[in-house]
C-alpha positions as a printed Julia matrix, in Angstrom:
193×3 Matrix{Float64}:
 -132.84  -20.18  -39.48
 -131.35  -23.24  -40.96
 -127.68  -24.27  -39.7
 -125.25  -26.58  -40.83
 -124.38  -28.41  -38.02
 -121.36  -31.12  -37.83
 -121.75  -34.85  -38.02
 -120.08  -34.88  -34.46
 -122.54  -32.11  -33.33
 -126.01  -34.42  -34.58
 -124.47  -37.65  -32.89
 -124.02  -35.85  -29.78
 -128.02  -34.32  -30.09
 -129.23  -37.9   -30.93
 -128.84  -39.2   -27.16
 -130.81  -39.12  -24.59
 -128.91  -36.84  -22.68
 -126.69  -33.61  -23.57
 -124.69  -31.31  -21.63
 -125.36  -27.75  -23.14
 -123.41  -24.76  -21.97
 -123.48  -20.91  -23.33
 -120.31  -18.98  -24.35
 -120.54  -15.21  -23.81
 -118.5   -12.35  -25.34
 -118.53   -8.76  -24.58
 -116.69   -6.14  -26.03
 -114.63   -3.37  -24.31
 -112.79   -0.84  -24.97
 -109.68   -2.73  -23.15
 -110.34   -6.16  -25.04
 -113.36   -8.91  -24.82
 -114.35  -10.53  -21.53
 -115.54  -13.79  -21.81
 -117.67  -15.98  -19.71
 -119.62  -19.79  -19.82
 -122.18  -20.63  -17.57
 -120.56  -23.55  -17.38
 -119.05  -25.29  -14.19
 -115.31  -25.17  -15.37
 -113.4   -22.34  -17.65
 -113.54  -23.75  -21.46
 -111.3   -22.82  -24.54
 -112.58  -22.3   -27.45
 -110.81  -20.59  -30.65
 -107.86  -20.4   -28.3
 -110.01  -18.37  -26.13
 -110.45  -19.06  -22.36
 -114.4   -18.45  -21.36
 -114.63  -18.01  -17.35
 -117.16  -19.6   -15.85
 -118.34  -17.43  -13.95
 -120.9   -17.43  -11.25
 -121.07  -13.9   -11.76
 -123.44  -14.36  -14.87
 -126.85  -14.19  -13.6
 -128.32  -14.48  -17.18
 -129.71  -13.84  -20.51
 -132.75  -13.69  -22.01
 -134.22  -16.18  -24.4
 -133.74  -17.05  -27.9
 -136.43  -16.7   -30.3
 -136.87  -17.01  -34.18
 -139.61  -15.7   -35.92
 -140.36  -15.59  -39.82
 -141.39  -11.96  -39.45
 -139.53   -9.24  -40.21
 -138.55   -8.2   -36.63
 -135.78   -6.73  -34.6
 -134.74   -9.43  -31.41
 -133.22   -7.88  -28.64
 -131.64   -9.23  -25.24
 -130.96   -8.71  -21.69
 -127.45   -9.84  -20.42
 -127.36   -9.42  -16.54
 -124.2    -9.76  -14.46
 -123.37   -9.85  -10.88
 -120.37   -6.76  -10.35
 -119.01   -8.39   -7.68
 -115.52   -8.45   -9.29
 -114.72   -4.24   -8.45
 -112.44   -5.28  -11.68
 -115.33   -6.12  -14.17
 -117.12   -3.04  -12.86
 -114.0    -0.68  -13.53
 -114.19   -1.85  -16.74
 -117.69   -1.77  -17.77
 -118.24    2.21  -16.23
 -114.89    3.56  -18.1
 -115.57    2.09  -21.19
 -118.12    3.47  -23.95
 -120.3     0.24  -23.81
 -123.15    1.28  -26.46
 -122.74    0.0   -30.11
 -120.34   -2.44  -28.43
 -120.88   -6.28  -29.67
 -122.22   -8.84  -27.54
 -122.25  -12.61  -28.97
 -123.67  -15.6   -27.35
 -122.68  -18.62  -28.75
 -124.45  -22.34  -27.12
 -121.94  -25.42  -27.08
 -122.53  -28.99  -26.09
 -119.49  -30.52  -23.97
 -118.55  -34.0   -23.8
 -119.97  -35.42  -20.47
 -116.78  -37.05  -19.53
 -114.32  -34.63  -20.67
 -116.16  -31.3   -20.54
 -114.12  -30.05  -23.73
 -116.45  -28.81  -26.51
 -117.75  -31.07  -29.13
 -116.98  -29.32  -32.36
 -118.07  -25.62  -32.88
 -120.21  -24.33  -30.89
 -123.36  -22.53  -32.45
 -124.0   -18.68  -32.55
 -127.75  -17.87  -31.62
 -127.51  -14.14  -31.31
 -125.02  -11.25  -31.96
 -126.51   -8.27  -30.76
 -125.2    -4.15  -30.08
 -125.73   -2.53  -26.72
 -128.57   -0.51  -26.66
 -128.57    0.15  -22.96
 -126.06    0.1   -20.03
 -127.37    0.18  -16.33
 -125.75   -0.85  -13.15
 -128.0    -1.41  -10.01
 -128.25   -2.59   -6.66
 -130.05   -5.18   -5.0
 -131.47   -5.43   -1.1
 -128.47   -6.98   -0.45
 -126.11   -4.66   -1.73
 -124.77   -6.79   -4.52
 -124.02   -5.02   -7.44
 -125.62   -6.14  -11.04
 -124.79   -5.12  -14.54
 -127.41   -5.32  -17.16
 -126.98   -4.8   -20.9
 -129.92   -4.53  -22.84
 -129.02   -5.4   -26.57
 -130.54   -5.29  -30.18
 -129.8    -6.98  -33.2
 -126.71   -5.36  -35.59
 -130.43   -4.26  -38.07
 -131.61   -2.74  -34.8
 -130.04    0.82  -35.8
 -130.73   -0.25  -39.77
 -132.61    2.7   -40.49
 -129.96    5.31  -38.97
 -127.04    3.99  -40.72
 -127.18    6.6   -44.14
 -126.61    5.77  -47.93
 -127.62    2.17  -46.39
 -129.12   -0.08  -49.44
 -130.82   -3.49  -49.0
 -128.82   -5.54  -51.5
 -126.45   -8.62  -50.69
 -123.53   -6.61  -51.66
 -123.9    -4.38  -49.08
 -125.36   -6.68  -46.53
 -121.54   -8.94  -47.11
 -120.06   -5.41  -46.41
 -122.02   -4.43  -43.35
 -121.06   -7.92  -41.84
 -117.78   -8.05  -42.44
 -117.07   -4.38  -41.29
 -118.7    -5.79  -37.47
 -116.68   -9.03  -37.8
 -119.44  -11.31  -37.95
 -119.81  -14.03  -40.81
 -120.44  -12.91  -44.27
 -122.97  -16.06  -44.53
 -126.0   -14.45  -43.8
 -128.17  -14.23  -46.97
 -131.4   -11.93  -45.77
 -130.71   -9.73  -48.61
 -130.22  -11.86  -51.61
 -133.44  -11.61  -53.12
 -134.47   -8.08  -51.57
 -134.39   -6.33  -55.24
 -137.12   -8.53  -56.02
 -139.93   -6.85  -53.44
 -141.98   -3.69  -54.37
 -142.93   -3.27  -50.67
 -142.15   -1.14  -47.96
 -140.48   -3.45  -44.78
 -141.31   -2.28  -41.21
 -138.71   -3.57  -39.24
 -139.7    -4.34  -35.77
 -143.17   -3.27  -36.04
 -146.3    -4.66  -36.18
């Protein structure tokens, strides 16, 4: 997937050296929680991400030209009773789930320009476990927003409606997957081989 990236953004690449850092949302019924798995909290869109030792991890990033549905696990230690409140009373599938990555400034730690969304996803899956120890995880296993594609009805695969779809989950209206889909005679299968 090409990106635009800033001029700021390609210096920063160019060195030998970069400090990268991931910026987490999730989205509850109360509001968004935010975390970085970075060593200090960092603002961002007048947002405070926590960093949080709590976040254990994420799976990776891929991109593929084919025609597939991504999906990711999000894992989180519960040892705040708070987070855990939360995450049980709210409805947490269908729920967005961005993860943005950011390089920081070595000597200031503030983000160099915007950071860079690699994957919005929907919860899928909600499951809270335990561990020999007796720590508490969360894990949120996620699809793509095309991941329920085919259940959505009256859905059509033109641009129009792909601008729509976007903008009704709040995510950018950029995305141009669709534009030439009136062109193919074929039948897509999404996620399969």
């Amino acid at each position: 997937m090409s990106r635009d990236l800033h001029v700021d953004t390609i210096a920063e690449l160019e060195k030998d050296s970069q400090y990268i850092t991931h910026l987490i949302e999730f989205e509850f019924d109360g509001g968004t929680d935010r975390f970085t798995d970075a060593h200090q909290n960092l603002i961002y869109n007048s947002d405070t991400y926590i960093a949080s030792a709590k976040l254990i991890g994420f799976g990776d990033v891929t991109e593929t030209q084919r025609l597939e549905i991504s999906s990711m696990t999000f894992t989180v230690s519960a040892t705040s009773q708070t987070l855990l409140a939360v995450a049980l009373a709210s409805d947490t599938i269908n729920r967005k789930i961005k993860l943005h990555r950011a390089l920081l400034n070595p000597d200031t730690y503030a983000i160099i320009n915007d950071p860079v969304l690699i994957y919005a996803g929907l919860v899928k899956a909600f499951a809270v476990s335990e561990t020999d120890k007796g720590k508490t995880v969360l894990t949120w296993q996620t699809g793509s927003v095309l991941a329920d594609f085919h259940r959505t009805a009256g859905r059509r695969t033109n641009q129009q409606d792909q601008e729509a779809y976007l903008l009704i989950r709040g995510l950018s209206g950029t995305d141009r997957g669709f534009e030439y889909a009136h062109q193919n005679n074929f039948d897509v299968k999404w996620g399969r081989p």
